[in-house]
RODO-2510 file (C-alpha; in nm, 4 decimals, decimal comma):
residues 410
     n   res          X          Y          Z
     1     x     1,6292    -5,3669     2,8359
     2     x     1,5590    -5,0162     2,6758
     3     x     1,4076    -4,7329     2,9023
     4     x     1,0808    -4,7388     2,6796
     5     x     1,0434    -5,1178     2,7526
     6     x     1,1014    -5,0477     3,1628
     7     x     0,8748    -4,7251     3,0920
     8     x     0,6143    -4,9585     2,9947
     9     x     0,6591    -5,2362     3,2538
    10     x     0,6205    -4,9685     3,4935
    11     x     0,2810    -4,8224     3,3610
    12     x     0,2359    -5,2187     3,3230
    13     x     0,2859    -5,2924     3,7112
    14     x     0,1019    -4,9289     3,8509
    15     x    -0,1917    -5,0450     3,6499
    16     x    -0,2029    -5,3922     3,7868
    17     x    -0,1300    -5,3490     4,1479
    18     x    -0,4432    -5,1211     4,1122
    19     x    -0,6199    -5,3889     3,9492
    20     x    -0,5905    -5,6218     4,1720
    21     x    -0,6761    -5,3991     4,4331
    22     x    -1,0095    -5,2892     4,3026
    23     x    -1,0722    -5,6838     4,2408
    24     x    -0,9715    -5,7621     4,5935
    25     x    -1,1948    -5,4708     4,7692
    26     x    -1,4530    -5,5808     4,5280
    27     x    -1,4677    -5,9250     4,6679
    28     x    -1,4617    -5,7956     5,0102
    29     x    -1,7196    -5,5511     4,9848
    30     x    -1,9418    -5,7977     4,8633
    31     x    -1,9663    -6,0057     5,1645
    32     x    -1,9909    -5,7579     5,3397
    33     x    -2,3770    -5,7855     5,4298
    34     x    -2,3472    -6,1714     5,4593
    35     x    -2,5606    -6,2723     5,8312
    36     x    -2,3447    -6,2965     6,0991
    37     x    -2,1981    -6,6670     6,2019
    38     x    -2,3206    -6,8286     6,5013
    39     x    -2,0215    -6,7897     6,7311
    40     x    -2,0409    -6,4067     6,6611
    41     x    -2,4209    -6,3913     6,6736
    42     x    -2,3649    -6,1403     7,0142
    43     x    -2,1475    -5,8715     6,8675
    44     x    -2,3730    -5,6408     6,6899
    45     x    -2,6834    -5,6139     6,7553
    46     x    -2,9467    -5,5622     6,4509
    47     x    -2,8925    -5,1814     6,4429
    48     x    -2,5402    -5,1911     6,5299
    49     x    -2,4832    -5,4718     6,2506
    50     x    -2,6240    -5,2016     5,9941
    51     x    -2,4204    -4,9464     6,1428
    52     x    -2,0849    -5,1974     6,1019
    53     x    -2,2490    -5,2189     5,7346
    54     x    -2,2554    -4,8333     5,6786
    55     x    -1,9352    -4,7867     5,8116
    56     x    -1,7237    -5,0381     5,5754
    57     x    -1,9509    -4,9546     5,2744
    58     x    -1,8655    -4,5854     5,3306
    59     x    -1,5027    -4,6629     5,3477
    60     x    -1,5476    -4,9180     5,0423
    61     x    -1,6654    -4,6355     4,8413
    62     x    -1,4454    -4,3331     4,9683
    63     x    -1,1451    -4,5912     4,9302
    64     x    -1,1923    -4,6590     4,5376
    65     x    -1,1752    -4,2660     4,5096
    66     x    -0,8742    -4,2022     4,6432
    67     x    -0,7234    -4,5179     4,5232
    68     x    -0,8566    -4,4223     4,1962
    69     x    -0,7174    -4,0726     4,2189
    70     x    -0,3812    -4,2210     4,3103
    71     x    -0,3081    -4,4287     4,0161
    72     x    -0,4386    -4,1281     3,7637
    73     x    -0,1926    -3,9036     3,9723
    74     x     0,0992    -4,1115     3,9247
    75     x    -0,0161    -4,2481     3,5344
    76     x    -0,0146    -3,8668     3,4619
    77     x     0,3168    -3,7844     3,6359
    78     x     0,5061    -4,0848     3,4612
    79     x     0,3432    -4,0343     3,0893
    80     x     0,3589    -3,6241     3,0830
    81     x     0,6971    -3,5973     3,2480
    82     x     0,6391    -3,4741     3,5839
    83     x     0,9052    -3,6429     3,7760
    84     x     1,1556    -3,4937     3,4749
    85     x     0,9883    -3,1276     3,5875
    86     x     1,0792    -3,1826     3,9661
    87     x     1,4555    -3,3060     3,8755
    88     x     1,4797    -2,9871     3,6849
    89     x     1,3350    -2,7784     3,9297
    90     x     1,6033    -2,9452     4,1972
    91     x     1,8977    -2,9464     4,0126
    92     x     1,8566    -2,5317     3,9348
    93     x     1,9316    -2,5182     4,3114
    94     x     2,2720    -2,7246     4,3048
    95     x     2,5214    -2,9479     4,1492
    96     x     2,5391    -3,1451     4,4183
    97     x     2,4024    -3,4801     4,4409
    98     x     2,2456    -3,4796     4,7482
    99     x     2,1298    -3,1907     4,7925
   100     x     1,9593    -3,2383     4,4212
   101     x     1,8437    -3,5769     4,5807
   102     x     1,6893    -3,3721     4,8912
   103     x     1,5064    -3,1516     4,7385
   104     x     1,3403    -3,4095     4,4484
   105     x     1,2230    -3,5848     4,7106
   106     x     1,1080    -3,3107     4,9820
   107     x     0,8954    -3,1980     4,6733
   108     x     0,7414    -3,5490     4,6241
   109     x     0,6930    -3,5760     4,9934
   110     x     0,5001    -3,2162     5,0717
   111     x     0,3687    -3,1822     4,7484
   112     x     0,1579    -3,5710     4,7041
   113     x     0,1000    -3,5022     5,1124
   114     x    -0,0462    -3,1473     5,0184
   115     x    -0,2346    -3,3297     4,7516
   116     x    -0,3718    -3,5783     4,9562
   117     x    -0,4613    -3,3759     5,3007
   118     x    -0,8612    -3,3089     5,1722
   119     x    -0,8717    -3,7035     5,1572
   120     x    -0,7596    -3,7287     5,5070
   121     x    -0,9219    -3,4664     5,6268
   122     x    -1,2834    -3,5563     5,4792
   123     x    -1,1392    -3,9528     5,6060
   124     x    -1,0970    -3,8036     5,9816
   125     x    -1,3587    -3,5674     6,0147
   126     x    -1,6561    -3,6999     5,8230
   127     x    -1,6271    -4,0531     5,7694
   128     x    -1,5007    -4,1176     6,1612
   129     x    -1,6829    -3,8442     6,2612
   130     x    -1,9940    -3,9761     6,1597
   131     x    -1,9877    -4,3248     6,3100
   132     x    -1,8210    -4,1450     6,6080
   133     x    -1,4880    -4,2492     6,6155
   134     x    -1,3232    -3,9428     6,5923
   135     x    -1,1861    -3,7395     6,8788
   136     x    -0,9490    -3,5260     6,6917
   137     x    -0,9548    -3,1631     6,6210
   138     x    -0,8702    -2,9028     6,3571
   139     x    -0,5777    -2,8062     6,5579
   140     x    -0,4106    -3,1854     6,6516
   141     x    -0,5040    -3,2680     6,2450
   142     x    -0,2628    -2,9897     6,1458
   143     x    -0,0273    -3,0315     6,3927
   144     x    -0,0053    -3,3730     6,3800
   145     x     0,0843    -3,3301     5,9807
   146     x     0,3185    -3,0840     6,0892
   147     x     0,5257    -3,3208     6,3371
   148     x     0,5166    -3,5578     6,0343
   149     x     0,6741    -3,3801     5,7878
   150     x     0,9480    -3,2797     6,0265
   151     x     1,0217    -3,6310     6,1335
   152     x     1,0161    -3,7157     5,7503
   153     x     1,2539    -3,4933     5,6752
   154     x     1,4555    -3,4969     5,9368
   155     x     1,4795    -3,9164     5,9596
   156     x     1,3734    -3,9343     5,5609
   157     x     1,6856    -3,6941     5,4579
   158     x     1,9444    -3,8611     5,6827
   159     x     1,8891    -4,1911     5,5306
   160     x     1,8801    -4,0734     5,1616
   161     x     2,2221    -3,8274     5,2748
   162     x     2,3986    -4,1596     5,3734
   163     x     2,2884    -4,3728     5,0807
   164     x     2,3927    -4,1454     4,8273
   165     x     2,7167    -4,0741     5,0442
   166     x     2,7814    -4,4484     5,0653
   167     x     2,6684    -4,4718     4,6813
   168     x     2,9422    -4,1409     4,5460
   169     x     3,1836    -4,3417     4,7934
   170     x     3,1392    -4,7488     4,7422
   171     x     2,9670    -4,7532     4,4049
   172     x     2,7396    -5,0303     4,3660
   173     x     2,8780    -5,1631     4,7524
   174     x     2,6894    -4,9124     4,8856
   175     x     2,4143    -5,1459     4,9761
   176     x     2,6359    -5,3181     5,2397
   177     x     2,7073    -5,0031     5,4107
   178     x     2,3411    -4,8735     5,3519
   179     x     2,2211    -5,2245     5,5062
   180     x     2,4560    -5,1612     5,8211
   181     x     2,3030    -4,9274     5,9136
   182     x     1,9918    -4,9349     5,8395
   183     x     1,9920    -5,2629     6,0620
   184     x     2,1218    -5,0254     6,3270
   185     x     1,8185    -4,7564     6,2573
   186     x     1,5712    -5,0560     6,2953
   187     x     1,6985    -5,1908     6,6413
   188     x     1,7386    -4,8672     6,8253
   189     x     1,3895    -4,7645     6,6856
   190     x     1,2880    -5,1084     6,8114
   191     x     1,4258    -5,0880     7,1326
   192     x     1,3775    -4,6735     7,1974
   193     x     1,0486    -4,5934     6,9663
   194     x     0,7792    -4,5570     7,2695
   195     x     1,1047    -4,3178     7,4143
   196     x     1,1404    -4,1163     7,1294
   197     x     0,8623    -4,0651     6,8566
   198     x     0,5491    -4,1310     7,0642
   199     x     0,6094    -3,8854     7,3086
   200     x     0,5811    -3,6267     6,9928
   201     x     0,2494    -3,7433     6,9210
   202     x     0,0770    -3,8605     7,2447
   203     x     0,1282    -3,8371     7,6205
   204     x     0,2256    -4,1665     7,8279
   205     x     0,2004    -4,2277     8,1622
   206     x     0,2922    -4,5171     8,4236
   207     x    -0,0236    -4,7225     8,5205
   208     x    -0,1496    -4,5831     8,8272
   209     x    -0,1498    -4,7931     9,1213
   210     x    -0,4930    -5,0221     9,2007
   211     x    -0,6169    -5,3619     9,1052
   212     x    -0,5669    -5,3490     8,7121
   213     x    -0,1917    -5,3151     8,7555
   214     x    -0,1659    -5,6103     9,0577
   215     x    -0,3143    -5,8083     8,8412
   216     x    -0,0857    -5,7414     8,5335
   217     x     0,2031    -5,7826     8,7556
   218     x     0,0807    -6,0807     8,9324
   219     x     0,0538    -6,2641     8,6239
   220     x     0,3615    -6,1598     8,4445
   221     x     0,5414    -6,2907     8,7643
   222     x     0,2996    -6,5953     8,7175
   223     x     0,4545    -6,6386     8,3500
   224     x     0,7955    -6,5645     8,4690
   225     x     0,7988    -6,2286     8,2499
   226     x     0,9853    -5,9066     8,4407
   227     x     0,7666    -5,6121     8,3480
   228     x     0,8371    -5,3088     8,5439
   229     x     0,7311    -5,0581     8,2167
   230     x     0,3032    -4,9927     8,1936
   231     x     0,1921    -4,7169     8,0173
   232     x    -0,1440    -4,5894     7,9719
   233     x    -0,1048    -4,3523     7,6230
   234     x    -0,4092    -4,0718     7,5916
   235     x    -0,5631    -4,2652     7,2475
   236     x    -0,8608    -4,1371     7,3072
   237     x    -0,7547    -3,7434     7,2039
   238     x    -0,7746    -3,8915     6,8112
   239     x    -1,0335    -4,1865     6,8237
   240     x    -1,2627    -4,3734     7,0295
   241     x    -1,1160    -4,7014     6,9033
   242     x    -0,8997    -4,9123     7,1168
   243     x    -0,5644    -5,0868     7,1132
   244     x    -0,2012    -5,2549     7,3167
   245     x     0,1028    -5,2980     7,2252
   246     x     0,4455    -5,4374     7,3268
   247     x     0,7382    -5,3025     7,1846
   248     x     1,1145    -5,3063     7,2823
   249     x     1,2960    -5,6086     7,4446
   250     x     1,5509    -5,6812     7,8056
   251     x     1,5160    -5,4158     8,0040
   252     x     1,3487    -5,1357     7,7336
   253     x     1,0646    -5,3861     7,7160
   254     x     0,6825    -5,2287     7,7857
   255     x     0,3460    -5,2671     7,7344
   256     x     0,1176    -4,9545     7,6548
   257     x    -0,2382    -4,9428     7,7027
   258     x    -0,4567    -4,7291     7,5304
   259     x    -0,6369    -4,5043     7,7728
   260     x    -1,0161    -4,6195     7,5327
   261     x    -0,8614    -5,0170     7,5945
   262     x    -0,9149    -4,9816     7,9621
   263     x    -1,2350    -4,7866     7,9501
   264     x    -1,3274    -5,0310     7,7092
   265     x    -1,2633    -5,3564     7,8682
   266     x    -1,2889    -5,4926     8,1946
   267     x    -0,9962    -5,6196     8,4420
   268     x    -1,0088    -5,9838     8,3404
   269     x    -0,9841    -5,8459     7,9287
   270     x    -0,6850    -5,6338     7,9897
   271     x    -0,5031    -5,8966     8,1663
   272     x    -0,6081    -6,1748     7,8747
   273     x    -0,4957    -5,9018     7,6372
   274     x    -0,1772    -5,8444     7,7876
   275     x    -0,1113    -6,2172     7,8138
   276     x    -0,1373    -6,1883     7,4492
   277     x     0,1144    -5,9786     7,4152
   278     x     0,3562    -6,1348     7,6354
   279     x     0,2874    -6,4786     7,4746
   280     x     0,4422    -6,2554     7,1677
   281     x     0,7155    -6,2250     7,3766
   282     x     0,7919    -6,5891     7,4976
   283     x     0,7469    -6,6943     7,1271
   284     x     1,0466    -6,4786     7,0310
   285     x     0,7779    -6,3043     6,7512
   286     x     0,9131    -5,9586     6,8489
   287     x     1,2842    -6,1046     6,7704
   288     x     1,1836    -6,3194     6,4906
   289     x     1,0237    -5,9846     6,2954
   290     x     1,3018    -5,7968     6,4019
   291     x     1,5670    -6,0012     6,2213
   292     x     1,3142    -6,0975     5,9052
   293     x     1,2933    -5,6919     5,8552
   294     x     1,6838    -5,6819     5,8301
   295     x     1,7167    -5,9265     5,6276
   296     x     1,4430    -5,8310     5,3951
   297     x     1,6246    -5,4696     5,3854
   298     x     1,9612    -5,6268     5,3143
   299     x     1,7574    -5,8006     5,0542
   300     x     1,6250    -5,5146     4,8962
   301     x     1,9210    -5,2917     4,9057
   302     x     2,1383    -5,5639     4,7467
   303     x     1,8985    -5,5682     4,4618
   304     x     1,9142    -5,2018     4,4502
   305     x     2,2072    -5,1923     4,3905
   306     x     2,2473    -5,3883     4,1014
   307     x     1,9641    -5,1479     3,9191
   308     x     2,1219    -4,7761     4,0649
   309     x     2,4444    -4,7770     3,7745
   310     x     2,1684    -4,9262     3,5074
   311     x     2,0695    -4,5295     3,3313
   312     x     1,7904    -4,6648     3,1380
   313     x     1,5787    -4,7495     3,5214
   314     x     1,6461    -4,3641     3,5743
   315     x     1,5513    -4,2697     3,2235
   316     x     1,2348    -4,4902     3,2097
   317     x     1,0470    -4,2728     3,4937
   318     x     1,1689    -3,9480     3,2225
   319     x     1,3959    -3,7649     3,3682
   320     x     1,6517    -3,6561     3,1243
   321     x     2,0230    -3,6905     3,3243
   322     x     2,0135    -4,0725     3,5115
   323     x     2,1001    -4,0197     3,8928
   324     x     2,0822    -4,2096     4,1733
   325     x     1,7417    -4,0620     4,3340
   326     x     1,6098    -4,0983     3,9887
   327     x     1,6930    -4,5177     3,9432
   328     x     1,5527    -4,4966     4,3273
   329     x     1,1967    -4,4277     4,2205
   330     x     1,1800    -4,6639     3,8890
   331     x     1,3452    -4,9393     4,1221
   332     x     1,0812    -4,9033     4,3967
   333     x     0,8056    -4,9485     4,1406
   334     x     0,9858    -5,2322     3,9608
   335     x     1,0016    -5,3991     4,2827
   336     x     0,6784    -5,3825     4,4211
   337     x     0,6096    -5,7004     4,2994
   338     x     0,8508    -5,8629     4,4645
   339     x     0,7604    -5,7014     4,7971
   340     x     0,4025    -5,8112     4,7349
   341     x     0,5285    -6,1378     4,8303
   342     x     0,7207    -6,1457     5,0612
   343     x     0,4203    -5,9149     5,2579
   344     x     0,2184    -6,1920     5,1146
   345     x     0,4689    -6,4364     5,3229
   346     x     0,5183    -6,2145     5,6349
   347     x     0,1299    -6,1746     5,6512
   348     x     0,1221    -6,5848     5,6771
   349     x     0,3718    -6,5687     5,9586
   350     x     0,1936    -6,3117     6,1481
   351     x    -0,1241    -6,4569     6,1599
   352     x     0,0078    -6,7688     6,2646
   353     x     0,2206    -6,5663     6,4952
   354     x    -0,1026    -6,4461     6,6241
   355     x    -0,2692    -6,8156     6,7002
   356     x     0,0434    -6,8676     6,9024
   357     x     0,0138    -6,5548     7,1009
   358     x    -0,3655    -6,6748     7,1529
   359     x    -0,2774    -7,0279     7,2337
   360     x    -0,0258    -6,8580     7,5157
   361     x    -0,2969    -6,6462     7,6721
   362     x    -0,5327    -6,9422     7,7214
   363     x    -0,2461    -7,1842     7,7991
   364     x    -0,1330    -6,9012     8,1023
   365     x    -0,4250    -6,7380     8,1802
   366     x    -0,7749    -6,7977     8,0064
   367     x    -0,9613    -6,7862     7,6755
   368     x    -1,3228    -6,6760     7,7431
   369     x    -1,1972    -6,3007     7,8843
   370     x    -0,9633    -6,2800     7,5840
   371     x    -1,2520    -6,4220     7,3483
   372     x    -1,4911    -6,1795     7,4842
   373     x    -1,2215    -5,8676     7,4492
   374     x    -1,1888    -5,9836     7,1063
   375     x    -1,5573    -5,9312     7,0545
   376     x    -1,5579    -5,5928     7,2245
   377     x    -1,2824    -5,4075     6,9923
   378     x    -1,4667    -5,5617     6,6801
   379     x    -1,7701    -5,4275     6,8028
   380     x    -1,6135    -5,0724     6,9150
   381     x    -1,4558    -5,0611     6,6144
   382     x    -1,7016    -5,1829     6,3859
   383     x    -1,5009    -5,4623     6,1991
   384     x    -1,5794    -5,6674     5,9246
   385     x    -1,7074    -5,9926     6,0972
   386     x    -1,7202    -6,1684     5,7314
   387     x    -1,3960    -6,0643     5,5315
   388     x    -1,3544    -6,2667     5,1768
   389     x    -1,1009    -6,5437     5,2498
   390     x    -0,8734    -6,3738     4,9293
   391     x    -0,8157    -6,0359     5,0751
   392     x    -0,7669    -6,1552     5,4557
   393     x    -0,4747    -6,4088     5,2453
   394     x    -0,3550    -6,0746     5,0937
   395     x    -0,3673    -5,8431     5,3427
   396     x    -0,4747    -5,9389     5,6762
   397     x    -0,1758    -5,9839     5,9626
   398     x    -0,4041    -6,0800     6,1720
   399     x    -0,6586    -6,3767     6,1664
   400     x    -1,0282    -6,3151     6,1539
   401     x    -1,2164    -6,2839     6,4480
   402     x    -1,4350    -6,5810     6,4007
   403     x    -1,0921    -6,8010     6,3165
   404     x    -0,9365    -6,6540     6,6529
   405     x    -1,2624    -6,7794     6,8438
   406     x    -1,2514    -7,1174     6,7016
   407     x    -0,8734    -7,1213     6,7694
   408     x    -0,9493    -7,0086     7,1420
   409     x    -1,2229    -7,2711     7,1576
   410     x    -1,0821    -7,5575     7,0485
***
């Protein structure tokens, strides 16, 4: 296949995915003023229904602008030869491969984040603001972008180092190496992530001592589930909304609380909560995603590498000498179909994932505190109580909330 026929397979594929996007917003945003069902009838009231309404209307609208802006961005960099301007720009710096590879990319990094700060900014501190969701300020926005382009290039150019090192070393076996460790990246971060990157964001702190936490601990004993890590993390210093999560497993295992969860919720919702977490546990979810993410990565390297020593995948994004970080950007496009689907098929696992959890938390504790919790963040966060069943089959990971209720109900 020639690099004018990939070229326009590419173009082909950008201007679908965005297609189908628009389509599947579309659809959503149309139902999104549908009357409320019967088993949520007590979520929103009438003015806080309209607010929900404003809210996902506003971000219906601001999101087709910046998707919108998106695909002309890239359209215009791959048809008037801006990623062959960037490759020029690198390699006048050095002949050597990955340091050319390191720069390319630290350009594409800053320069589409640059691009795309206004659209966060206007995102956090007009949109949120209005419906008052924001907590942030001018200060945590740019430092916050300022940790993240530091952990991008510190993590991002390690990884790209070693897979161009593997790459000059193994040839087209470099995916084997690449997938080693890589699997290694994604367990430590798995096991040691609330360790090392939250605390560069956010501040966590053992749950103090008092009735939530004897609670939490008398029913993880209850469920035969050691838990000696709660943390309460200061959410609320970005946004009002709420949110747990479990992450790590033996003895780096924990549960963090956001500080807005427990102002949010009463005792008897934090515990049904947490039982849903812990039924993520017992279900071996954590493990199960885990192991699906290496494989998929093994997956996706291995396919790599069959497309990295092809020049025309370099050549069809316009660059002018074929290179490794080149064939990296044409193969990530060329593949996003294929990783469409299997999102499409880890999106089916996690909601069912997500019934289990729920059947776990009623089995082991109770389902009306967890049904009423599940009413409260929806509210607090003013969720879309009537998604179209297409996009929640594309993109949800989670079910519904009226499907969860029924679920809990039944």
């Amino acid at each position: 296949m020639t690099s004018d026929v990939l070229f326009y397979l590419i173009i082909a594929i950008v201007s679908l995915q965005f297609i189908l996007e628009t389509s599947l917003d579309f659809l959503n945003a149309k139902r999104y003023k549908d009357p409320i069902p019967e088993e949520l009838h007590d979520v929103f009231d009438t003015e806080e229904y309209q607010k929900s309404q404003d809210y996902k209307e506003t971000n219906y609208k601001f999101g087709l602008i910046t998707s919108s802006f998106s695909l002309v961005l890239t359209l215009s960099f791959l048809i008037f030869g801006g990623f062959k301007y960037l490759d020029t720009i690198a390699r006048s710096f050095s002949d050597n491969t990955i340091v050319i590879a390191l720069i390319f990319f630290g350009i594409i990094m800053i320069g589409s984040d640059l691009i795309t700060t206004p659209f966060s900014y206007y995102s956090t501190f007009v949109i949120e603001e209005k419906f008052g969701f924001n907590k942030s300020t001018l200060k945590l926005f740019i430092l916050d972008k300022l940790k993240g382009w530091a952990m991008t290039i510190v993590i991002g150019g390690i990884v790209i180092a070693l897979f161009i090192s593997f790459y000059n070393w193994a040839g087209t076996n470099f995916w084997i190496y690449a997938w080693g460790f890589m699997a290694v990246f994604a367990l430590v971060m798995n096991l040691f992530y609330s360790k090392l990157i939250v605390p560069l964001f956010n501040k966590q702190t053992p749950l103090e001592e008092g009735s939530l936490k004897t609670k939490i601990e008398t029913y993880a004993q209850k469920v035969g589930f050691e838990l000696k890590n709660i943390f309460v993390i200061d959410g609320s210093k970005r946004s009002t909304k709420a949110n747990a999560y479990f992450s790590g497993f033996g003895r780096e295992k924990r549960v963090t609380l956001y500080d807005t969860l427990i102002n949010d919720l009463n005792e008897d919702e934090i515990v049904a909560v947490l039982a849903h977490e812990v039924g993520h546990y017992k279900r071996k979810h954590i493990i199960f995603n885990l192991i699906s993410s290496i494989l998929l990565t093994g997956f996706t390297l291995f396919v790599l590498s069959f497309f990295v020593n092809t020049p025309e995948v370099s050549l069809a994004i316009g660059v002018s000498v074929p290179s490794f970080h080149a064939a990296l950007i044409g193969f990530g496009i060329l593949y996003s179909p294929i990783s469409e689907i299997t999102g499409l098929v880890m999106n089916i696992l996690s909601r069912k994932f997500e019934y289990q959890a729920d059947d776990f938390a009623k089995n082991t504790f109770s389902a009306t505190p967890l049904i009423t919790s599940l009413k409260k963040l929806s509210k607090n966060s003013l969720s879309n109580l009537t998604p179209h069943p297409a996009y929640v089959f594309m993109h949800y990971s989670h079910p519904p909330l009226i499907a969860r209720i029924k679920n809990l109900k039944a």
